[in-house]
N, CA, C and O atoms as CSV, one atom per row, in Angstrom:
chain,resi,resn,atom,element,x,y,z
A,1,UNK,N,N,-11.441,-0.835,-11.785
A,1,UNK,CA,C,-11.580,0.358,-10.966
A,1,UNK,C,C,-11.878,-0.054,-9.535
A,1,UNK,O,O,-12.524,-1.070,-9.283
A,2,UNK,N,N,-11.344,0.838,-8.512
A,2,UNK,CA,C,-11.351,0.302,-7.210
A,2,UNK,C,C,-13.002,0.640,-6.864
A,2,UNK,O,O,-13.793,0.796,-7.794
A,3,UNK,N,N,-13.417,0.732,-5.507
A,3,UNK,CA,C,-14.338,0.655,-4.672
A,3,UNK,C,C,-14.950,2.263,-4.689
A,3,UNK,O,O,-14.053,3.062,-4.418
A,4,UNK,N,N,-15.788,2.671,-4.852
A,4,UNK,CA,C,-15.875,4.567,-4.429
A,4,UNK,C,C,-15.587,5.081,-3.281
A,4,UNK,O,O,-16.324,4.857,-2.321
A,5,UNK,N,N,-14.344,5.949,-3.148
A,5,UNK,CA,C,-13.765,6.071,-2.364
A,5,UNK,C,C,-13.714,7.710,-1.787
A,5,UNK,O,O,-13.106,8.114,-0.795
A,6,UNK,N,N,-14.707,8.645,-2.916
A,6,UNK,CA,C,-14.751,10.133,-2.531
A,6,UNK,C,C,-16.027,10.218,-3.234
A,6,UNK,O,O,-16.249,9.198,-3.886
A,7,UNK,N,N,-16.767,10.942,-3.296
A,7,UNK,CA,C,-17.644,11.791,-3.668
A,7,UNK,C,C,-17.753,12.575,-4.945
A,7,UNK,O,O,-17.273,13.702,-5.074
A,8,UNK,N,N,-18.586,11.748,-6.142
A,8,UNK,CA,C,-18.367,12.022,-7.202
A,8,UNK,C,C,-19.577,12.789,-7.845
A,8,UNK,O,O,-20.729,12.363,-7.759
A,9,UNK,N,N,-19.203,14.071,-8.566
A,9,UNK,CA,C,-20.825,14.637,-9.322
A,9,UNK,C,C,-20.181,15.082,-10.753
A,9,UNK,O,O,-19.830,16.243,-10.963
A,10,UNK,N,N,-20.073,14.122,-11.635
A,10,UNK,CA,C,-19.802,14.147,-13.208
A,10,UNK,C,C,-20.172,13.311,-13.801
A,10,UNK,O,O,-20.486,12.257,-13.247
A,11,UNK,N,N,-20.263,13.471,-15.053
A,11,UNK,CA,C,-20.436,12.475,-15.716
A,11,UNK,C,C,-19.960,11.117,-15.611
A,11,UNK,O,O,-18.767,10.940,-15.366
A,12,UNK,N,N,-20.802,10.053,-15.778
A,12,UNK,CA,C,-20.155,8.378,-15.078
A,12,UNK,C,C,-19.518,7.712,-16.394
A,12,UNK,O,O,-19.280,6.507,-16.467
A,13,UNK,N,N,-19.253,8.689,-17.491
A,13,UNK,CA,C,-18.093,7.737,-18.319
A,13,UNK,C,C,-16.718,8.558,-17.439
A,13,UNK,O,O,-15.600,8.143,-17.133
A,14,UNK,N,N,-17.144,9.383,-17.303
A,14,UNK,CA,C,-15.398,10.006,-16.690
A,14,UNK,C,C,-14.672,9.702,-15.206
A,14,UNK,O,O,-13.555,9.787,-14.695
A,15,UNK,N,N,-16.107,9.268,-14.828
A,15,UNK,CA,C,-15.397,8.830,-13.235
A,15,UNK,C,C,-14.531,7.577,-13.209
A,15,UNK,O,O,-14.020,7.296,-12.125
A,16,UNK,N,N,-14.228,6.554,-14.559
A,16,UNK,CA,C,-13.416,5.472,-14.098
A,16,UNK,C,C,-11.799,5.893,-14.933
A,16,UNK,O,O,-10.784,5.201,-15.003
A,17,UNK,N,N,-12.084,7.380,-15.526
A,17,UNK,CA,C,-10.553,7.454,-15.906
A,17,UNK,C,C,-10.283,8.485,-14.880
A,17,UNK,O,O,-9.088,8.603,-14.609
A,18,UNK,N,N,-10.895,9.066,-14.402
A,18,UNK,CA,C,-9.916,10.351,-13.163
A,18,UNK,C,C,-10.187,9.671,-11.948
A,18,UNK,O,O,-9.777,10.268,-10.953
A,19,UNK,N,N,-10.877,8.377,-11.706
A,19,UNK,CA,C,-10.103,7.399,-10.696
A,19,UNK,C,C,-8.870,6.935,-10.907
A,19,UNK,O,O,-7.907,7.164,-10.176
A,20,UNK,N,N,-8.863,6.163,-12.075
A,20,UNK,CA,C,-7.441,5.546,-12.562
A,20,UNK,C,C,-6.168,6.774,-12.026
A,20,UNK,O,O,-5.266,6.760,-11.188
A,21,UNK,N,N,-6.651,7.702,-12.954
A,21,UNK,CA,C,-5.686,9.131,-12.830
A,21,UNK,C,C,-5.413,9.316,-11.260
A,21,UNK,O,O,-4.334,9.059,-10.726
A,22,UNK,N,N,-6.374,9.724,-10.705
A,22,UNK,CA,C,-5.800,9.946,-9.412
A,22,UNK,C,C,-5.267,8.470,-8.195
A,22,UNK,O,O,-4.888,8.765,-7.061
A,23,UNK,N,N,-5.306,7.421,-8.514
A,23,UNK,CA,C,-4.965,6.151,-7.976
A,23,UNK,C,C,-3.300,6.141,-8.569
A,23,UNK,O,O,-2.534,5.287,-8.123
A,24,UNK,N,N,-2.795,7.202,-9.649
A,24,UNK,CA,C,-1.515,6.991,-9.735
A,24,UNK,C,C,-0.779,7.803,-9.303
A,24,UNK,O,O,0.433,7.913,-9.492
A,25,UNK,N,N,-1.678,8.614,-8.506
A,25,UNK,CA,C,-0.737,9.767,-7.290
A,25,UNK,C,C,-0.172,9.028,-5.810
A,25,UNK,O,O,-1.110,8.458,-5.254
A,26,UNK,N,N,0.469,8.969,-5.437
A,26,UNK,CA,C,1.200,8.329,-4.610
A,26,UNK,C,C,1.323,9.369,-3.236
A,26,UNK,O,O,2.158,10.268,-3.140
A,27,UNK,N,N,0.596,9.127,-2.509
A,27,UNK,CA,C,1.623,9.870,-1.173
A,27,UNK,C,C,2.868,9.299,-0.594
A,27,UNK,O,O,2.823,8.321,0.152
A,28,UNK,N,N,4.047,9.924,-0.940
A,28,UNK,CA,C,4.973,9.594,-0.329
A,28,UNK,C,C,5.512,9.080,0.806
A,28,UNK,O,O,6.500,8.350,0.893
A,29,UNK,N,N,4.791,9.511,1.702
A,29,UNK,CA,C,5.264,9.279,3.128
A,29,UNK,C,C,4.935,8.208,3.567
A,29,UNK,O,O,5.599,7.783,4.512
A,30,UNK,N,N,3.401,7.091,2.873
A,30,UNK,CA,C,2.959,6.127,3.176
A,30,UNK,C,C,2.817,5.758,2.319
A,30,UNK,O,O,1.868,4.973,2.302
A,31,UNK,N,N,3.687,5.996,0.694
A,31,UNK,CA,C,3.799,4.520,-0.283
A,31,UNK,C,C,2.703,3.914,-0.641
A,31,UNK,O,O,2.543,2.767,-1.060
A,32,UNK,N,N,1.678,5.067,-0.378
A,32,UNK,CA,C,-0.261,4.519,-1.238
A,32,UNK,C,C,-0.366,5.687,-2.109
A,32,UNK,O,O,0.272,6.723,-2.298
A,33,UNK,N,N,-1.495,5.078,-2.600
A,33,UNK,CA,C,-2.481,5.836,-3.192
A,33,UNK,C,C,-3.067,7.010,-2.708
A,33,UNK,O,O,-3.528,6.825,-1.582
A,34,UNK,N,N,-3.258,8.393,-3.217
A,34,UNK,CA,C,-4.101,9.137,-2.457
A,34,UNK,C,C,-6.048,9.124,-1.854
A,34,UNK,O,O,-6.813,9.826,-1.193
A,35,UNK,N,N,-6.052,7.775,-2.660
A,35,UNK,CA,C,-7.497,7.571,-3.021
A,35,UNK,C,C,-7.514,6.351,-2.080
A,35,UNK,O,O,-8.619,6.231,-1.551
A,36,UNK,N,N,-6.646,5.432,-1.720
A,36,UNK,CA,C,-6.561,4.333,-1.072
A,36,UNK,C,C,-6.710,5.332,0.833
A,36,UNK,O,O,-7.561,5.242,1.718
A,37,UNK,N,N,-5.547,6.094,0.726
A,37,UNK,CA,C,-5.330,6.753,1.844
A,37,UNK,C,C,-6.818,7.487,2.859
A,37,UNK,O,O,-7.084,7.499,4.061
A,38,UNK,N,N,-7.598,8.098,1.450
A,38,UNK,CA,C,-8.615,9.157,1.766
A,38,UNK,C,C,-8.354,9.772,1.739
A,38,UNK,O,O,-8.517,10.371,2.802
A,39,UNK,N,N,-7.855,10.311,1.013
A,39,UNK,CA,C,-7.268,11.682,0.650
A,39,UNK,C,C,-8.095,12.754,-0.209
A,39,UNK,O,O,-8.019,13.944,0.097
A,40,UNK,N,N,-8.985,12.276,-1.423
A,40,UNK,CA,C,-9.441,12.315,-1.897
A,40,UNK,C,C,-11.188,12.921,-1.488
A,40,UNK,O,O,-11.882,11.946,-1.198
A,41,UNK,N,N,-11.841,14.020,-1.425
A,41,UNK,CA,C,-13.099,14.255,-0.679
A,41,UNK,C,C,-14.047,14.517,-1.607
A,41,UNK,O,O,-15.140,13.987,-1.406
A,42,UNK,N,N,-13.866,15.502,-3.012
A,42,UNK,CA,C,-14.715,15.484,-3.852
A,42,UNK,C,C,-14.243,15.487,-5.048
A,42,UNK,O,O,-13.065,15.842,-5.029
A,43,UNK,N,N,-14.559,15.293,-5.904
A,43,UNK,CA,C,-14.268,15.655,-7.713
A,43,UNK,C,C,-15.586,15.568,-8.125
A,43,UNK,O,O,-16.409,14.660,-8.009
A,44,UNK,N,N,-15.691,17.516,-9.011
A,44,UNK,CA,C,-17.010,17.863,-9.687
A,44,UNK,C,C,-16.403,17.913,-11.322
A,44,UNK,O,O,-15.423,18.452,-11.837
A,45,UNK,N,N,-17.029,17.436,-11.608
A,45,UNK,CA,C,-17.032,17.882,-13.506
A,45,UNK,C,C,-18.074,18.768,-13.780
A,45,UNK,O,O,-19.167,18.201,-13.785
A,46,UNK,N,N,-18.110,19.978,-14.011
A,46,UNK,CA,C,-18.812,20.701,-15.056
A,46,UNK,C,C,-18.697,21.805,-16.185
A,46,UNK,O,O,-17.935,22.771,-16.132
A,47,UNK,N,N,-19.461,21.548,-17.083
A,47,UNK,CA,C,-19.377,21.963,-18.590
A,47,UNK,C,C,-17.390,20.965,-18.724
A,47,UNK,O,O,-17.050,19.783,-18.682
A,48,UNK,N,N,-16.540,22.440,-18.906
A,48,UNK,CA,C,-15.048,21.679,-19.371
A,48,UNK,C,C,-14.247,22.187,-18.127
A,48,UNK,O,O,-13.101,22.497,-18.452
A,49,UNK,N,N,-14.522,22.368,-16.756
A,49,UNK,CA,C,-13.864,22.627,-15.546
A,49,UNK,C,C,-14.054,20.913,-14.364
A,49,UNK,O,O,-15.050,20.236,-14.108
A,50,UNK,N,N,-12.672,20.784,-13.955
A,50,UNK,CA,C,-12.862,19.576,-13.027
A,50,UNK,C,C,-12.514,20.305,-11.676
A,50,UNK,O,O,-11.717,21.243,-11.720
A,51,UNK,N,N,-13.002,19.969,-10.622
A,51,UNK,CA,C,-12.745,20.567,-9.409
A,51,UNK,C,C,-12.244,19.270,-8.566
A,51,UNK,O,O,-13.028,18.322,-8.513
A,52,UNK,N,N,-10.852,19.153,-7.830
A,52,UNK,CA,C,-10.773,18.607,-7.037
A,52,UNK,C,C,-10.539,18.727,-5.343
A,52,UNK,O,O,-9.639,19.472,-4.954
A,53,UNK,N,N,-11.120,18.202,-4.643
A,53,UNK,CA,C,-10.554,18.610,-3.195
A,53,UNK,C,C,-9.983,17.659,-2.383
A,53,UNK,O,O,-10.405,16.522,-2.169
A,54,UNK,N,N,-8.891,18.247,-1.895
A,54,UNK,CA,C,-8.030,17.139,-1.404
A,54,UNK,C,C,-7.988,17.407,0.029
A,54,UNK,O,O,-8.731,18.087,0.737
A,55,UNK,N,N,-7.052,16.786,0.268
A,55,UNK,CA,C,-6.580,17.052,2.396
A,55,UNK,C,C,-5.263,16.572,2.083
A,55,UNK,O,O,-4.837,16.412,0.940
A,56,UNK,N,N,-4.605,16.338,3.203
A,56,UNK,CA,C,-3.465,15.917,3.505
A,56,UNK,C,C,-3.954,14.916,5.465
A,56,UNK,O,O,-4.730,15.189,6.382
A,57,UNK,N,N,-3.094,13.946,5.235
A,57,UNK,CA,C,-3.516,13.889,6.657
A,57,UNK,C,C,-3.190,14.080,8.446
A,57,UNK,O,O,-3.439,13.552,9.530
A,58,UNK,N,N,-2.168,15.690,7.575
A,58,UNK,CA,C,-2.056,16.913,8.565
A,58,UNK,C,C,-1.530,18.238,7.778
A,58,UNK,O,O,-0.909,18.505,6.749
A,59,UNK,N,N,-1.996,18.744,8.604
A,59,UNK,CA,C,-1.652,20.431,7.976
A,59,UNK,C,C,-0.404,20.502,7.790
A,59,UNK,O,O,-0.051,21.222,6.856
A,60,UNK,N,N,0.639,19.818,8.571
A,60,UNK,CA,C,1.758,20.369,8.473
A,60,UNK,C,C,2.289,19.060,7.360
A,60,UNK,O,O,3.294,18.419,7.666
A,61,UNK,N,N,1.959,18.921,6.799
A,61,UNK,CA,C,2.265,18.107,5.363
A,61,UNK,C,C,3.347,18.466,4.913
A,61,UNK,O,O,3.302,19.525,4.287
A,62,UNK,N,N,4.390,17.944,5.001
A,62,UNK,CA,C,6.054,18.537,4.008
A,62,UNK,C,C,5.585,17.876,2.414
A,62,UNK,O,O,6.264,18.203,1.440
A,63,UNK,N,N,4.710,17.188,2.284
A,63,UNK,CA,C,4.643,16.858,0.744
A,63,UNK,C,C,3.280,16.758,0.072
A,63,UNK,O,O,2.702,15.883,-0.572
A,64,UNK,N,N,2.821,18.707,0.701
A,64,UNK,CA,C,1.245,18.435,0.215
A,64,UNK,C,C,1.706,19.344,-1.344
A,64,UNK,O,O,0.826,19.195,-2.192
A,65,UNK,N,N,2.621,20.018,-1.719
A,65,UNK,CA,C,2.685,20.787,-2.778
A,65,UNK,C,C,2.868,19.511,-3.572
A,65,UNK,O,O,1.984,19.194,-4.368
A,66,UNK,N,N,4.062,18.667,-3.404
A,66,UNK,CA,C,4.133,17.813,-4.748
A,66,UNK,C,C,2.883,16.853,-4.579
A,66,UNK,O,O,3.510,15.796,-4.648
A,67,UNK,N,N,1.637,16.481,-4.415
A,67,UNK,CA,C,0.972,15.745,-3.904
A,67,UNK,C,C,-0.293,16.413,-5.224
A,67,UNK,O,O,-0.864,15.951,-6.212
A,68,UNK,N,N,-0.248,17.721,-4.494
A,68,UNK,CA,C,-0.762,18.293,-5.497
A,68,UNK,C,C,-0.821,18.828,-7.005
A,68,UNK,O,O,-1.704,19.147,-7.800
A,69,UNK,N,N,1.134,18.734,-6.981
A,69,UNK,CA,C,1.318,19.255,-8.316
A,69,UNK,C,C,1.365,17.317,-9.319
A,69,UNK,O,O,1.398,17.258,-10.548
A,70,UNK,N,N,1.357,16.405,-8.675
A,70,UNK,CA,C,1.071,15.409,-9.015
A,70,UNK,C,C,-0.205,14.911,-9.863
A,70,UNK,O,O,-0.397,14.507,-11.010
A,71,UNK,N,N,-0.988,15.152,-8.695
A,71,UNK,CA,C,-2.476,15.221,-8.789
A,71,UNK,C,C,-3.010,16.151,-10.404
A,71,UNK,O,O,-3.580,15.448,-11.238
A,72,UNK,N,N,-2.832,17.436,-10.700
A,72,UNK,CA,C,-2.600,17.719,-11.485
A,72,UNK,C,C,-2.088,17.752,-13.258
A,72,UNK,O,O,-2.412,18.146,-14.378
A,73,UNK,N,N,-0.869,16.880,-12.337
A,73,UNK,CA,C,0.042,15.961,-14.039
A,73,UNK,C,C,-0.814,14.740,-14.140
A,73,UNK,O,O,-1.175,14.602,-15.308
A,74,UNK,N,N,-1.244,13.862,-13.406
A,74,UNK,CA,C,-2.147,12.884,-13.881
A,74,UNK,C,C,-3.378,12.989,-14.264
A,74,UNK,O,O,-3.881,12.072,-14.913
A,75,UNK,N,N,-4.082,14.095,-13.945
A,75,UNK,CA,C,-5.499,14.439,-14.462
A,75,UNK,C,C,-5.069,15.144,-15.884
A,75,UNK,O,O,-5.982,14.960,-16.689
A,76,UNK,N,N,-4.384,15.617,-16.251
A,76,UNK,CA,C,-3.954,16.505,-17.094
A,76,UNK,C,C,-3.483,15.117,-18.237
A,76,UNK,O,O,-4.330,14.991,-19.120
A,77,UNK,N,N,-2.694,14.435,-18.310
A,77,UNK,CA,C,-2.057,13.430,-18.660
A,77,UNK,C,C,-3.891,12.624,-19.234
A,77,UNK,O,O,-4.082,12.055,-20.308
A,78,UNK,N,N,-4.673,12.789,-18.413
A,78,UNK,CA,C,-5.955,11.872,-18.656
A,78,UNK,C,C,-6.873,12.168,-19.423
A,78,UNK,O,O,-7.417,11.380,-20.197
A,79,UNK,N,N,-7.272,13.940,-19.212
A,79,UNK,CA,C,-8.422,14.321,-19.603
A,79,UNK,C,C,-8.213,15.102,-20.848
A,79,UNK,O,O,-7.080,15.361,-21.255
A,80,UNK,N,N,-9.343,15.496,-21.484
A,80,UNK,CA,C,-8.665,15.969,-22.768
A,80,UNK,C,C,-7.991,17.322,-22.354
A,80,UNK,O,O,-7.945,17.923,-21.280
A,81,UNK,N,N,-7.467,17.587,-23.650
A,81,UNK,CA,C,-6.958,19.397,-23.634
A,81,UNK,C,C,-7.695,20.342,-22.897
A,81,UNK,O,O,-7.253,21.100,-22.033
A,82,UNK,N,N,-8.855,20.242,-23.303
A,82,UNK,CA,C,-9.422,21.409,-23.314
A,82,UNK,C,C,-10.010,21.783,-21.388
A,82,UNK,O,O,-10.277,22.806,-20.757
A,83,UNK,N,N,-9.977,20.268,-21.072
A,83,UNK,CA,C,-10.466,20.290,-19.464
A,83,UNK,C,C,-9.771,21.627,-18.704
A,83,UNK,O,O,-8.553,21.630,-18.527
A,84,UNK,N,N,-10.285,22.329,-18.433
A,84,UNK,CA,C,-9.453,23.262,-17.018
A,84,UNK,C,C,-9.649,22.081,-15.859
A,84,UNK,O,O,-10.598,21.307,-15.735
A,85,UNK,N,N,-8.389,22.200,-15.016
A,85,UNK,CA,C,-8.227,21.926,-13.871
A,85,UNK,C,C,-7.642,21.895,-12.510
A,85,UNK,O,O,-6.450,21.617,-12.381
A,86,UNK,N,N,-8.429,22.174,-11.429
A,86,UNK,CA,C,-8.595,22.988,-10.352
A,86,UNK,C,C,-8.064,22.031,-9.405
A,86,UNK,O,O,-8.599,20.941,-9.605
A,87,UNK,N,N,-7.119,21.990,-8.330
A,87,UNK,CA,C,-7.245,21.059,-7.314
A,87,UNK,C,C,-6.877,22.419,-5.923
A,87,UNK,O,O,-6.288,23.492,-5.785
A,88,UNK,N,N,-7.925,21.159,-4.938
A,88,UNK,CA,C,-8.167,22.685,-3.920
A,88,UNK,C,C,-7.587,21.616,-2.259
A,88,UNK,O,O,-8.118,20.565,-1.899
A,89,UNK,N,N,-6.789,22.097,-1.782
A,89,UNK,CA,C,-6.732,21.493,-0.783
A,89,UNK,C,C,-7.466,22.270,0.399
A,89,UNK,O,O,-7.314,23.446,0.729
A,90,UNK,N,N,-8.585,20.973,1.134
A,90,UNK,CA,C,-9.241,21.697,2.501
A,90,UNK,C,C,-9.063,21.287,3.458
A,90,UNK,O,O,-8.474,20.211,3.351
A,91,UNK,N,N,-9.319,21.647,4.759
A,91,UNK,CA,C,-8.890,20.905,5.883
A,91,UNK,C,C,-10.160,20.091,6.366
A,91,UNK,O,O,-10.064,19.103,7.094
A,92,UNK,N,N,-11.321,20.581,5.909
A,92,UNK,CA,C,-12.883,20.082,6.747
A,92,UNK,C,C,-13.552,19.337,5.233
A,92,UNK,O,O,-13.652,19.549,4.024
A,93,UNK,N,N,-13.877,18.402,6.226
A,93,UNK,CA,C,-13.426,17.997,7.813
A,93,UNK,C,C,-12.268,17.363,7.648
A,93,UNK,O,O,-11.919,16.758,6.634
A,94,UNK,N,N,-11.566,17.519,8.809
A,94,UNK,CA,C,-10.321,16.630,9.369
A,94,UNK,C,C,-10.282,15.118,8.688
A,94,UNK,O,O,-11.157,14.257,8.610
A,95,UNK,N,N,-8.898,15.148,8.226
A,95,UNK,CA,C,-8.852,13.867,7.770
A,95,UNK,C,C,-8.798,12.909,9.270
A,95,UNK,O,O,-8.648,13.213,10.453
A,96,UNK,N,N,-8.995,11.664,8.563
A,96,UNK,CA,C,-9.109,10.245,9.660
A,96,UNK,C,C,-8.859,8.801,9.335
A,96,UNK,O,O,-9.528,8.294,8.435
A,97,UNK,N,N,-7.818,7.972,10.080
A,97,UNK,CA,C,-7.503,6.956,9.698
A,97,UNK,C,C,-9.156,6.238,8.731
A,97,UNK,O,O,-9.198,5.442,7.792
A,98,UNK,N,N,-10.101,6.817,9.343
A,98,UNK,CA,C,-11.355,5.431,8.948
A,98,UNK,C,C,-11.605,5.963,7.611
A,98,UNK,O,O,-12.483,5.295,7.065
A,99,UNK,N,N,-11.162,6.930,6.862
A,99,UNK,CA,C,-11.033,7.113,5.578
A,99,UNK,C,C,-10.278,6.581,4.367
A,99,UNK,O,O,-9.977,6.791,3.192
A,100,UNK,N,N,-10.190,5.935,5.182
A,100,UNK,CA,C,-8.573,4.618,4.549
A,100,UNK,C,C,-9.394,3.409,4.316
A,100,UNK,O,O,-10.244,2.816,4.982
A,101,UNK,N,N,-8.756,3.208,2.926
A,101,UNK,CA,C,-9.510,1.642,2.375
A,101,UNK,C,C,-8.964,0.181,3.301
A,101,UNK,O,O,-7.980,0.101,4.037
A,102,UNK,N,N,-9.796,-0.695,3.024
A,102,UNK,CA,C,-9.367,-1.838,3.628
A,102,UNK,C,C,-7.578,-2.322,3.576
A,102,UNK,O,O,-6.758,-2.699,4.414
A,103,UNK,N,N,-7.572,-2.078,2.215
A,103,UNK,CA,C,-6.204,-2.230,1.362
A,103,UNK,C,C,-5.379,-1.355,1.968
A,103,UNK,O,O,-4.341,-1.869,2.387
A,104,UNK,N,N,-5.549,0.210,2.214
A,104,UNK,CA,C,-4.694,0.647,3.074
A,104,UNK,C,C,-4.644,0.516,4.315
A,104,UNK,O,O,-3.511,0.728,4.746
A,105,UNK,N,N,-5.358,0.266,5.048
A,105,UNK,CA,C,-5.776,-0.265,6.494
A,105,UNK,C,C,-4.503,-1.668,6.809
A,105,UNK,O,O,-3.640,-1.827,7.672
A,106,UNK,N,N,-4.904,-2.383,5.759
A,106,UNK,CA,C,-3.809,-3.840,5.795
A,106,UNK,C,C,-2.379,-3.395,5.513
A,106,UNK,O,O,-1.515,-3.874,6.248
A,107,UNK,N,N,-1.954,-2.437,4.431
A,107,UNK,CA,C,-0.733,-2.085,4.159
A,107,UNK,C,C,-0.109,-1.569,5.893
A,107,UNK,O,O,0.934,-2.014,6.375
A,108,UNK,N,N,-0.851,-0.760,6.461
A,108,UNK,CA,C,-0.516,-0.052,7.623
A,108,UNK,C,C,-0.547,-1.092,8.367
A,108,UNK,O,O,0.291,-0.845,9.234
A,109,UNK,N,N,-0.945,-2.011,8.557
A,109,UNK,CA,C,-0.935,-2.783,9.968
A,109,UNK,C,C,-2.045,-2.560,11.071
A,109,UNK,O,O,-2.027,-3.031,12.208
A,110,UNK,N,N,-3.214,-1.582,10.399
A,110,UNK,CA,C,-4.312,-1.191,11.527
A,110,UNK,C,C,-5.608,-2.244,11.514
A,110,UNK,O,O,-6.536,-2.092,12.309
Protein backbone atom coordinates (compact mmCIF):
# COMPACT_ATOMS: atom_id res chain seq x y z
CA UNK A 1 0.00 0.00 0.00
CA UNK A 2 1.26 3.41 -0.97
CA UNK A 3 2.01 6.41 1.46
CA UNK A 4 -1.46 8.23 3.01
CA UNK A 5 -2.38 10.27 0.56
CA UNK A 6 -6.17 11.66 1.65
CA UNK A 7 -7.85 11.69 4.75
CA UNK A 8 -9.16 8.63 6.16
CA UNK A 9 -12.10 7.99 9.04
CA UNK A 10 -13.00 4.05 8.80
CA UNK A 11 -12.19 1.28 9.88
CA UNK A 12 -8.15 0.44 9.39
CA UNK A 13 -8.78 -3.14 7.99
CA UNK A 14 -10.62 -1.35 5.08
CA UNK A 15 -8.38 1.44 4.37
CA UNK A 16 -5.68 -0.84 2.53
CA UNK A 17 -8.38 -2.36 0.12
CA UNK A 18 -10.27 1.04 -0.98
CA UNK A 19 -6.67 2.36 -1.35
CA UNK A 20 -5.76 -0.47 -3.63
CA UNK A 21 -9.38 0.18 -5.22
CA UNK A 22 -9.02 3.64 -5.77
CA UNK A 23 -5.05 3.53 -6.95
CA UNK A 24 -6.71 1.57 -9.96
CA UNK A 25 -8.59 4.63 -11.15
CA UNK A 26 -6.53 6.28 -13.61
CA UNK A 27 -6.90 9.90 -14.67
CA UNK A 28 -6.65 9.98 -18.13
CA UNK A 29 -5.25 13.02 -19.10
CA UNK A 30 -2.07 12.41 -16.92
CA UNK A 31 -1.76 8.53 -17.09
CA UNK A 32 -1.72 8.37 -12.93
CA UNK A 33 -3.40 7.40 -10.34
CA UNK A 34 -6.13 9.49 -8.82
CA UNK A 35 -4.55 9.04 -5.42
CA UNK A 36 -0.94 9.59 -6.79
CA UNK A 37 -2.38 12.88 -8.52
CA UNK A 38 -4.38 14.20 -5.23
CA UNK A 39 -7.24 13.78 -6.28
CA UNK A 40 -8.48 12.03 -3.63
CA UNK A 41 -9.59 14.47 -0.25
CA UNK A 42 -11.64 12.24 1.99
CA UNK A 43 -13.10 8.64 2.32
CA UNK A 44 -15.59 8.06 5.44
CA UNK A 45 -16.85 4.54 6.22
CA UNK A 46 -19.86 4.37 8.33
CA UNK A 47 -22.15 1.63 9.61
CA UNK A 48 -22.51 0.04 5.52
CA UNK A 49 -22.26 3.68 3.62
CA UNK A 50 -18.65 4.80 2.08
CA UNK A 51 -18.41 8.46 1.27
CA UNK A 52 -15.96 9.64 -1.18
CA UNK A 53 -14.73 13.15 -2.15
CA UNK A 54 -12.98 13.86 -5.01
CA UNK A 55 -11.78 17.08 -7.18
CA UNK A 56 -10.62 17.17 -10.48
CA UNK A 57 -7.68 19.41 -11.09
CA UNK A 58 -10.03 21.93 -12.84
CA UNK A 59 -13.56 22.50 -13.04
CA UNK A 60 -13.64 22.33 -16.48
CA UNK A 61 -12.57 18.60 -16.42
CA UNK A 62 -13.74 16.81 -19.85
CA UNK A 63 -13.11 13.48 -17.86
CA UNK A 64 -14.47 14.13 -14.39
CA UNK A 65 -17.79 11.90 -15.16
CA UNK A 66 -15.76 8.82 -16.25
CA UNK A 67 -13.26 9.47 -13.37
CA UNK A 68 -16.03 9.17 -11.30
CA UNK A 69 -18.04 6.51 -12.76
CA UNK A 70 -14.62 4.61 -12.46
CA UNK A 71 -14.07 5.39 -9.03
CA UNK A 72 -17.29 3.77 -8.33
CA UNK A 73 -16.69 0.34 -10.45
CA UNK A 74 -13.56 -0.16 -8.40
CA UNK A 75 -14.92 0.43 -4.97
CA UNK A 76 -17.86 -1.58 -5.92
CA UNK A 77 -15.64 -4.41 -7.53
CA UNK A 78 -13.84 -4.23 -3.75
CA UNK A 79 -16.24 -3.84 -1.09
CA UNK A 80 -18.80 -6.17 -0.19
CA UNK A 81 -22.46 -6.12 -1.62
CA UNK A 82 -24.03 -4.70 0.78
CA UNK A 83 -21.63 -1.33 1.02
CA UNK A 84 -23.72 1.75 -0.40
CA UNK A 85 -21.54 3.99 -2.25
CA UNK A 86 -21.36 7.66 -2.56
CA UNK A 87 -18.67 9.58 -4.53
CA UNK A 88 -19.01 13.43 -4.26
CA UNK A 89 -16.98 15.67 -6.31
CA UNK A 90 -15.89 19.22 -4.50
CA UNK A 91 -14.07 22.02 -5.52
CA UNK A 92 -12.67 23.26 -1.80
CA UNK A 93 -10.31 23.63 -1.52
CA UNK A 94 -8.78 24.06 -4.90
CA UNK A 95 -6.83 21.38 -6.09
CA UNK A 96 -2.78 21.96 -6.29
CA UNK A 97 0.19 20.59 -7.94
CA UNK A 98 1.71 20.08 -4.05
CA UNK A 99 -1.00 17.47 -3.66
CA UNK A 100 0.80 15.24 -5.92
CA UNK A 101 2.97 12.39 -4.64
CA UNK A 102 6.64 12.35 -5.10
CA UNK A 103 6.00 9.56 -7.76
CA UNK A 104 3.72 11.84 -9.52
CA UNK A 105 5.79 14.89 -9.15
CA UNK A 106 8.75 12.69 -11.02
CA UNK A 107 6.30 11.21 -13.67
CA UNK A 108 5.50 15.06 -14.53
CA UNK A 109 8.87 16.38 -14.64
CA UNK A 110 8.18 18.97 -11.60
Amino acid sequence: MSEERFEWEGPDELLPVVTDALERVVDPEVALNIVDVGLVYLVTVQDKRLDVHVTMTSAACPVADVIVSDIETELDRALPEDMLIHVELVWEPPWTPQRMSDKARLFMGW
